[in-house]
N, C-alpha and C positions, 0 to 999 in steps of 0.2 A: 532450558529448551526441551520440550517432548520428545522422548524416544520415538524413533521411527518405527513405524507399525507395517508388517508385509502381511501377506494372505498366502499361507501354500492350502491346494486342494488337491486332494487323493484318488486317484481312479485304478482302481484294485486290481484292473483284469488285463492278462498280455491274453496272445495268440497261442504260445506255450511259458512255462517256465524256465529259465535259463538255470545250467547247474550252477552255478557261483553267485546267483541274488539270492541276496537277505534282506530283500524289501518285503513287504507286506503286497504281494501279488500271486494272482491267482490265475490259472491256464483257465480260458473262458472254454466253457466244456459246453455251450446250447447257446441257442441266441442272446446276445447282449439287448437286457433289459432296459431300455436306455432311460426311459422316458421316469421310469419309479426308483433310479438311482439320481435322475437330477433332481426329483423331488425332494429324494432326501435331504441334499445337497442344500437345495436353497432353505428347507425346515431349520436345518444345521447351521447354515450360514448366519438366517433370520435370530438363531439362540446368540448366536457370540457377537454378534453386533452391538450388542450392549457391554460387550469390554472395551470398543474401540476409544470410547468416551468420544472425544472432540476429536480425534484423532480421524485422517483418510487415510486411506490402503496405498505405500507408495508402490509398492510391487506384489505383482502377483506371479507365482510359480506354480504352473498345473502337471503336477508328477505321476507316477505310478510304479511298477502299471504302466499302462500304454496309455495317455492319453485321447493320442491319435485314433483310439477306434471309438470316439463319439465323437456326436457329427459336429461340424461348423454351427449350427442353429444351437446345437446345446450349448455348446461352450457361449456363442452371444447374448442366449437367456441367461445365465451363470451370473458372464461381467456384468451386465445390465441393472444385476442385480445385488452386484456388490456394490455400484456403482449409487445405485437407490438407498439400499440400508446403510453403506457406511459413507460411502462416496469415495472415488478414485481422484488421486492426484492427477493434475492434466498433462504432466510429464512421466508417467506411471510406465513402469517394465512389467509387461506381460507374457511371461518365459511359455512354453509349451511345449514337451516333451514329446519326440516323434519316434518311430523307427521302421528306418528304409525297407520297405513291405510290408507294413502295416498301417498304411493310410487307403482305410475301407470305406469313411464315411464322407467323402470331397476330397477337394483338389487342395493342394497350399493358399492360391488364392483366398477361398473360402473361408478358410480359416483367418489369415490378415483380415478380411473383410471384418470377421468374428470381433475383433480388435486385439487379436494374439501382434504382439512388433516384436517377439525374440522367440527363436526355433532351439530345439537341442535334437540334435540328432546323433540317436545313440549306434556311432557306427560299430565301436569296436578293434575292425580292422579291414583292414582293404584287401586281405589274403583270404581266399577261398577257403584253402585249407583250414588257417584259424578259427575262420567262422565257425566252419563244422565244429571243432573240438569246443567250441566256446558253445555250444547248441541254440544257436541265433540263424532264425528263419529268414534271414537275407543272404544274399551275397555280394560280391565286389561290386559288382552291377549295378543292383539296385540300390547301392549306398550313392556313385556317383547319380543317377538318374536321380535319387531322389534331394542331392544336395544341387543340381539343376534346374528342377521342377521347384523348388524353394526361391531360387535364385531368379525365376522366371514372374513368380507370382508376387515379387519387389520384395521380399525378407531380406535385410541388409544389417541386420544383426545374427548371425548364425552361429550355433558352437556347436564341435565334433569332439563327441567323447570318442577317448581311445583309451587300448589299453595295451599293456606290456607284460615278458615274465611268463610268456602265454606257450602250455605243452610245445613242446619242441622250435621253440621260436630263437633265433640266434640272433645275434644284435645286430647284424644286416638289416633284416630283418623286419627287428621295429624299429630304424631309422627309416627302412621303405615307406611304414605304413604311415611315418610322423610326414616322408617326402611328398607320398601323394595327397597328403591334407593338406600341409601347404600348396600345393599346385592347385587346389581348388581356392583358395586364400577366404577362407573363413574369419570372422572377428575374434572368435574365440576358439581356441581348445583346450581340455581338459584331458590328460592322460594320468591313467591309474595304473598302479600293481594291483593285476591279477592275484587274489588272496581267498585262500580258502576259508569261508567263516560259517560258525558252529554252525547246524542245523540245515546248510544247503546240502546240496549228494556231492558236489565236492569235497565238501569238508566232511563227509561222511566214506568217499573216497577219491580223494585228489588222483590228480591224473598222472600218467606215467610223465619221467622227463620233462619237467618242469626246469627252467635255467636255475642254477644256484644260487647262493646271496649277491657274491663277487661279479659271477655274470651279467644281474640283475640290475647291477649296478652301474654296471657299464655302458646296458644300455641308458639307463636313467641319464647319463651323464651324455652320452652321446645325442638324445634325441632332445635336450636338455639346450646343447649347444647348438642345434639345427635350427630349434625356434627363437634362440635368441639374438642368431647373426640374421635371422628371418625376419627383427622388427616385432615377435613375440614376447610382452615382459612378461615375469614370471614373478605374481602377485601373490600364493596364495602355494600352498606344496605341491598339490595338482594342477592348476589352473597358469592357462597361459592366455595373455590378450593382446591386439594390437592397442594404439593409446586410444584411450576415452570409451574402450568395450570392456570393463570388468563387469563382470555380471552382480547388478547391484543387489539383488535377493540375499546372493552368496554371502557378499557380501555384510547386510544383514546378520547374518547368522551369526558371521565369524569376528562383528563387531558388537556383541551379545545387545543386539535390536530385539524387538520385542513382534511377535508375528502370531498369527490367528491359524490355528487347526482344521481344516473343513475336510470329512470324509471319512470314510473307514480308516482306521488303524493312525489318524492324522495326529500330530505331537501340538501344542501350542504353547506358550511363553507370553508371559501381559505382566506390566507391573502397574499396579494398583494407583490412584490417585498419593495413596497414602506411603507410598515408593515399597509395598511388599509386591516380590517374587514369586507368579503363581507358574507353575505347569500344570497340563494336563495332557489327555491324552481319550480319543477317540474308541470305542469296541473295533475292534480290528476285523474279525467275519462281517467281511460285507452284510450276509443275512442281519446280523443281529446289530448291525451300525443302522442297517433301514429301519429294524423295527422298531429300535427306541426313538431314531429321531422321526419317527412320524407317528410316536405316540403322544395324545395330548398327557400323560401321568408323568415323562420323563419331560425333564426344563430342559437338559444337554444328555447326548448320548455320550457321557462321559464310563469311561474304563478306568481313570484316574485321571485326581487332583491332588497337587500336594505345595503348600508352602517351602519356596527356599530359604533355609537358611542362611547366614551369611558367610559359614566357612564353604560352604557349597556353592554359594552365589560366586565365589570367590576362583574356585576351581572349573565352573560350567566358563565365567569368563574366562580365565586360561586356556582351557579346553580348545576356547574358538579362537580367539584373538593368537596364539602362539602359532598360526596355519600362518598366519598373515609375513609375509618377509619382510613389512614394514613396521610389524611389532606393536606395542601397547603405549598408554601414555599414565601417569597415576590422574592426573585427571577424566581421564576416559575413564578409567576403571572405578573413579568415584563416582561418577555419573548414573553410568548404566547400572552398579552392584547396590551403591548406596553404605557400602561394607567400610570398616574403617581400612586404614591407608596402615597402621600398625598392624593389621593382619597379612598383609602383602609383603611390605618393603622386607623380611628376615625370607622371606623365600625366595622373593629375588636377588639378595646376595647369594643364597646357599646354590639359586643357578648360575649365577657369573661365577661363582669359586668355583664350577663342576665345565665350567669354559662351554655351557651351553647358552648363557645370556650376555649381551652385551649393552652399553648403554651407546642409544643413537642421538640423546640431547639430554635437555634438562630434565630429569624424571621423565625417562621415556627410554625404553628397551626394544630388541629386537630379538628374534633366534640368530645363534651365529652358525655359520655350516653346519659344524658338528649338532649344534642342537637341530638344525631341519634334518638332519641325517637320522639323530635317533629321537625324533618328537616323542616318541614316547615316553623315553626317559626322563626330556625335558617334564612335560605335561604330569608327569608322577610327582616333581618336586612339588608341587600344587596342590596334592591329594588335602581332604580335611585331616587332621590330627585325629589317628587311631582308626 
């Protein structure tokens, strides 16, 4: 059976920069050029279309970066156009990244209209205060208004990121922020630990009074069992959904599906007819993502390509699949790695002996508490040798 093929596409630019993202975004500092970034966009698109082979796009995920500040008419020339070159499955997820005060170019509507059927609305938190500390140009307000205005224009797939762990937040707290999400009764949410990483100005300098591990944990635990006597399962380390809304992109990901690059700084993954492992990866400066992909000398505005190997094949599957709380299967991982099945099986005994793996059938594992608790330990047994 073909691996499933998704589409993520990159739109580089917020309103400001958040201190704790380490995405590939950039504070739009003069007018948003719009019309010669979707050029690139489709130039871009037009190159990798010929990795899809036979394959359609079953989901598409439009990240950033802010989305939301191009317009509805962009985004429907975009699909349109995915839809032409490679062609879109007729049950296709088309996620859309938004955030509450930053929809400059239409209404929700518009956008559905666009052919967007799934929102993310990155709230964060529903405390004023938070907000602030988190440096996010909404507030409480215009998180509910704009999960309203969503609800009004028939979006009936929604997810509410959140997050926890957050300067002076007590676990009151972020049970509050987990309570009013459910009271909005979204499809999905997603809550993260706040985590300092290299090269943002938090992680350059973290903020005062941050809750500790033990704290951190409590809330985890606590907001953990709010969503789950709420009808929320919990599929995925982050990720919470009522049934039949797991976000299938994500999904994708973390079931090592094979998915297309489009945009500045964008990552891609395609396995070959002949079953090899390519990644690649996109020029990350917007300026210089346009200018190759709208030169006729460059074929892809590629930054890098690189063949997987199979002890790496091996661990990128791990990587994603061990998020999953319903865990791997050795047939799965023959599938999608192509890797032998003797490079696997001595690692997953070495994590059931370390009581982070457990067996849920016949050749088929899962993480057990302790391993979602320290996934990263788990995910280390994985590493290639040396």
């Amino acid at each position: 059976m073909p691996i499933p093929l998704a589409l993520y596409v990159h739109f580089p630019w917020c309103v400001t920069k958040c201190p704790y993202c380490d995405f590939n975004s950039h504070p739009l500092q003069s007018e948003l050029h719009e019309q010669s970034y979707l050029d690139a966009l489709l130039s871009d698109l037009r190159n990798d279309a010929t990795l899809a082979g036979e394959r359609r796009i079953s989901t598409v995920f439009l990240g950033g970066g802010t989305p939301s500040l191009f317009s509805p008419g962009a985004m429907e020339t975009l699909l349109l156009a995915v839809d032409a070159e490679i062609g879109l499955s007729n049950d296709a997820e088309i996620t859309m990244e938004a955030n509450p005060g930053a929809i400059e170019h239409g209404d929700f509507a518009d956008y559905r209209a666009a052919g967007i059927t799934r929102l993310s609305l990155g709230v964060q938190s529903f405390c004023d205060r938070h907000l602030v500390a988190l440096g996010r140009v909404h507030n409480a307000a215009a998180a509910h208004s704009a999960f309203a205005q969503a609800r009004a224009a028939g979006f009936d797939n929604i997810n509410l990121d959140l997050m926890y762990a957050l300067p002076n937040q007590t676990v009151e707290e972020a049970v509050a922020d987990v309570d009013t999400a459910l009271g909005l009764a979204p499809e999905h949410i997603s809550q993260y630990h706040l985590t300092m990483e290299p090269g943002t100005r938090f992680g350059r300098t973290p903020p005062e009074n941050l809750p500790d591990e033990d704290t951190s944990w409590l809330m985890f635990e606590a907001c953990q069992q709010r969503l789950s006597t709420s009808g929320y399962g919990r599929y995925e380390v982050s990720a919470y959904a009522l049934e039949g809304h797991h976000c299938r992109h994500n999904l994708n990901y973390w079931q090592y599906g094979d998915y297309l690059g489009v945009g500045a700084g964008a990552h891609g993954k395609v396995t070959s007819a002949d079953g090899v492992i390519w990644r690649y990866a996109k020029h990350a400066k917007p300026a210089k993502f346009q200018a190759a992909a709208g030169s006729v000398l460059t074929s892809q505005p590629l930054a890098m390509r690189a063949e997987i190997d199979a002890e790496n094949a091996l661990f990128e599957f791990m990587l994603n699949n061990l998020r999953l709380l319903d865990g791997f299967s050795l047939a799965g991982f023959s599938e999608r790695t192509g890797a032998a099945q003797a490079l696997l099986l001595p690692k997953v005994t070495a994590a059931i002996d370390k009581g982070l793996l457990v067996a849920c059938g016949a050749n088929a594992w899962q993480p057990t508490e302790l391993g979602l608790r320290f996934l990263d330990d788990l995910q280390s047994v994985f590493l290639p040798e040396g």
